[in-house]
N, C-alpha and C positions, 0 to 999 in steps of 0.2 A: 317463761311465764313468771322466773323469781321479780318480785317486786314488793315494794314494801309502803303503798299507796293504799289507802283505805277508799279508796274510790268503788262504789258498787258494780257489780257485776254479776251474769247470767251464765249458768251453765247448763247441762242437758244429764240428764239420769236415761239411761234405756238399759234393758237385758232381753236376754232369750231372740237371737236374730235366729238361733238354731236351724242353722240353714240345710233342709233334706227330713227335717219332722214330719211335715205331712203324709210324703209317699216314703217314709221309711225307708229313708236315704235312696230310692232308685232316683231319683230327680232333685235339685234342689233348684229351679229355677223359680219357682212358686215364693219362694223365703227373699232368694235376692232381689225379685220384684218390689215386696216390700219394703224392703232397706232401702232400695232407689228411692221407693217413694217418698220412704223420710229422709233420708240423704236430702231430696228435694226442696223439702220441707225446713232445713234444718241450716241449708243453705240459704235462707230467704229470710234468715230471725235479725230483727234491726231493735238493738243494737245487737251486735252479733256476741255470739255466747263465746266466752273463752275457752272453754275445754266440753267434749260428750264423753263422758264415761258409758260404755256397754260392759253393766253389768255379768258378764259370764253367757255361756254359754252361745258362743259365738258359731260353732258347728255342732249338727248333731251328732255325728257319727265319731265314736270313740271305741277301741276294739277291745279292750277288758270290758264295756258294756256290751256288747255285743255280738262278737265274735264267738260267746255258747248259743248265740242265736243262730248261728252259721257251722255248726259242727263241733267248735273248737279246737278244732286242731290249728297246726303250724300255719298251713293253708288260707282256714279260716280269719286269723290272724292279720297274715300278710294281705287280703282282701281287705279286711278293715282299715287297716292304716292305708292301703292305697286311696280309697274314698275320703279320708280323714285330711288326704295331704291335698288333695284334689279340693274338698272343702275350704281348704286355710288357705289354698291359692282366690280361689275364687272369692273368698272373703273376704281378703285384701286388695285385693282388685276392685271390686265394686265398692268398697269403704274408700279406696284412693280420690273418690272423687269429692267427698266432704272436703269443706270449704279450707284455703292453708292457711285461714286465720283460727283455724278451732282444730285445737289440739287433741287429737284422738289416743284415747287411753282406753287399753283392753284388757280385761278381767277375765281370768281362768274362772269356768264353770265346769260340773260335774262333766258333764256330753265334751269338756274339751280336755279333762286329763282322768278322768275315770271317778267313780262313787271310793273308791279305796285308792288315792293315786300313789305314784311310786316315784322312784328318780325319773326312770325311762320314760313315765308319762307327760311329767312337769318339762321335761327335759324338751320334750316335741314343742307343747306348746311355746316354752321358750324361745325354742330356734325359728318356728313360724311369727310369735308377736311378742315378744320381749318380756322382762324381767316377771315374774307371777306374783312378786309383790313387792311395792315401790313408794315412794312418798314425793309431793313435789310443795312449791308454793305457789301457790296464785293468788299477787297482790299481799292482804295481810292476813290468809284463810291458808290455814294447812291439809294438805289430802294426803290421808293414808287408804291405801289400795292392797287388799288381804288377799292369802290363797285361802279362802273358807272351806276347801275341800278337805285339809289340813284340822281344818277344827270337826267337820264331818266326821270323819273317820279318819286317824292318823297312822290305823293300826302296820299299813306296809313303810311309813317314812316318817315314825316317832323322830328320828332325832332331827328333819326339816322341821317337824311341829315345834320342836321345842325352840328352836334357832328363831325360827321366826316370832314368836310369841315374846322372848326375850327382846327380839326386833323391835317388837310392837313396841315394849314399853319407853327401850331407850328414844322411840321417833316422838311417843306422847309426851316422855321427860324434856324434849327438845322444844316441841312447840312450845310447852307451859312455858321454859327461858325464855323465848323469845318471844313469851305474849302474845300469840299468832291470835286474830281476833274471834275465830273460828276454828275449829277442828271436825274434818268431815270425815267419813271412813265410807270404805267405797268394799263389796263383796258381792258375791254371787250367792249364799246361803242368807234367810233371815237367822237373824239369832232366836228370835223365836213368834210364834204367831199369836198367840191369844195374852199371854202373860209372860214373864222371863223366869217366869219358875216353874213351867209347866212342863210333865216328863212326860214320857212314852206310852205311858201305862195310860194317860189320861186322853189321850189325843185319840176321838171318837171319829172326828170327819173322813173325809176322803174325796177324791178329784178323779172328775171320768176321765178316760182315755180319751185325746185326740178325737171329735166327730169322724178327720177324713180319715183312721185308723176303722173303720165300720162300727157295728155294732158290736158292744163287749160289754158285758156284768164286773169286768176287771178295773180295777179303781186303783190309784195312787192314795195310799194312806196317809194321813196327816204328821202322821211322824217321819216321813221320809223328807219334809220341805225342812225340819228347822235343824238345825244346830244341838245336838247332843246335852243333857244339861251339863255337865262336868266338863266338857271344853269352854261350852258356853257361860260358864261361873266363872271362869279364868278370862275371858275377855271383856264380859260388861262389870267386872270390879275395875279393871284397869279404865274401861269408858268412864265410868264413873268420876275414880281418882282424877283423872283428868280434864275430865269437862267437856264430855266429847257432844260436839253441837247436834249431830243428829249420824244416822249408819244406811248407808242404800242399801238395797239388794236386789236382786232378782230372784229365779226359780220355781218360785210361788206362782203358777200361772192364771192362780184366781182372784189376782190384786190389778 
């Protein structure tokens, strides 16, 4: 994709394929349907887009989520990562069939290495879809691709948080040399929803549960979608500094 042609180009934003959401991972055929269909879709764009970034959260089933949903024992455990690997097969599989002129780039989300991730967790995703966070060129636009789980919560893999963060700057210090005309940054977490300085304390809303989940009074609160402030101050200063064009993300399921 390096190229250094100012020539215009299209690319694709998507997140949440979260594939096994609906029936709470007994099935995931419902999710991969959907993918096909944009697969479908996505294979028919003229002129054709150079790269889709999927935002995070490519499987749902991840077994530090879940796995106290299942007893938590050892057991418990080894059930979820089997579903999790079963997952990452099958969602490779059905993504292989996007176009090989459109460069498929895959974002760790929470449901794919845990709300607290660790080595062991990042490490899966790894081995299933490659690096958790990467930088490329396309044409004269730079993309930077975060582990945003990392800026979540870093509390089990502080010294990845801090590697990468230093990461961050040295990739932004690179573009700015080299002028890159654009600077995109690609994540699974918003950095924040209403305003970039808004804490926890303040965050009123909330997100039902899944419909095919049945009926539940149980709500996803607004502070669990964004970005921490205090991680979050350390990376939109560095956007800043740099001139960063615009930040995807996913997670947020009510955008």
């Amino acid at each position: 994709l390096q190229a250094t042609q100012n020539d215009p180009f299209t690319f694709i934003v998507c997140a949440d394929t979260q594939i096994g959401i609906a029936s709470q991972n007994r099935e995931w055929e419902t999710e991969l349907a959907y993918s096909r269909d944009a697969i479908r879709l996505l294979n028919k764009l003229q002129p054709r887009p150079l790269f889709c970034c999927v935002c995070g959260d490519l499987v749902d089933m991840e077994s530090t989520i879940f796995a106290t949903w299942s007893g938590g024992d050892a057991a418990a455990i080894e059930r979820c990562d089997e579903v999790q690997n079963a997952q990452n097969r099958d969602w490779k599989a059905t993504w292989n069939a996007l176009h090989e002129d459109i460069a498929l780039v895959c974002v760790c989300g929470n449901h794919d290495v845990g709300n607290r991730p660790n080595a062991a967790t990042m490490q899966r995703f790894v081995a299933a879809f490659g690096d958790d966070y990467l930088a490329f060129w396309v044409r004269n636009t730079y993309n930077i691709v975060l582990n945003t789980n990392l800026f979540s919560d870093p509390t089990d893999a502080m010294e990845m948080y801090e590697h990468q963060l230093a990461w961050l700057e040295s990739r932004l210090c690179y573009a700015q040399e080299q002028k890159a005309s654009h600077v995109f940054v690609f994540g699974h977490h918003p950095w924040f929803l209403y305003h970039q300085d808004e804490t926890d304390d303040e965050m009123s809303g909330a997100s039902a549960f899944p419909k095919e989940w049945g009926e539940s009074t149980t709500t996803f609160p607004d502070r669990y979608f964004h970005i921490p402030l205090q991680y979050r101050k350390q990376a939109l200063a560095l956007f800043e500094q740099y001139s960063v064009t615009a930040a995807f993300s996913g997670h947020f399921h009510q955008n």
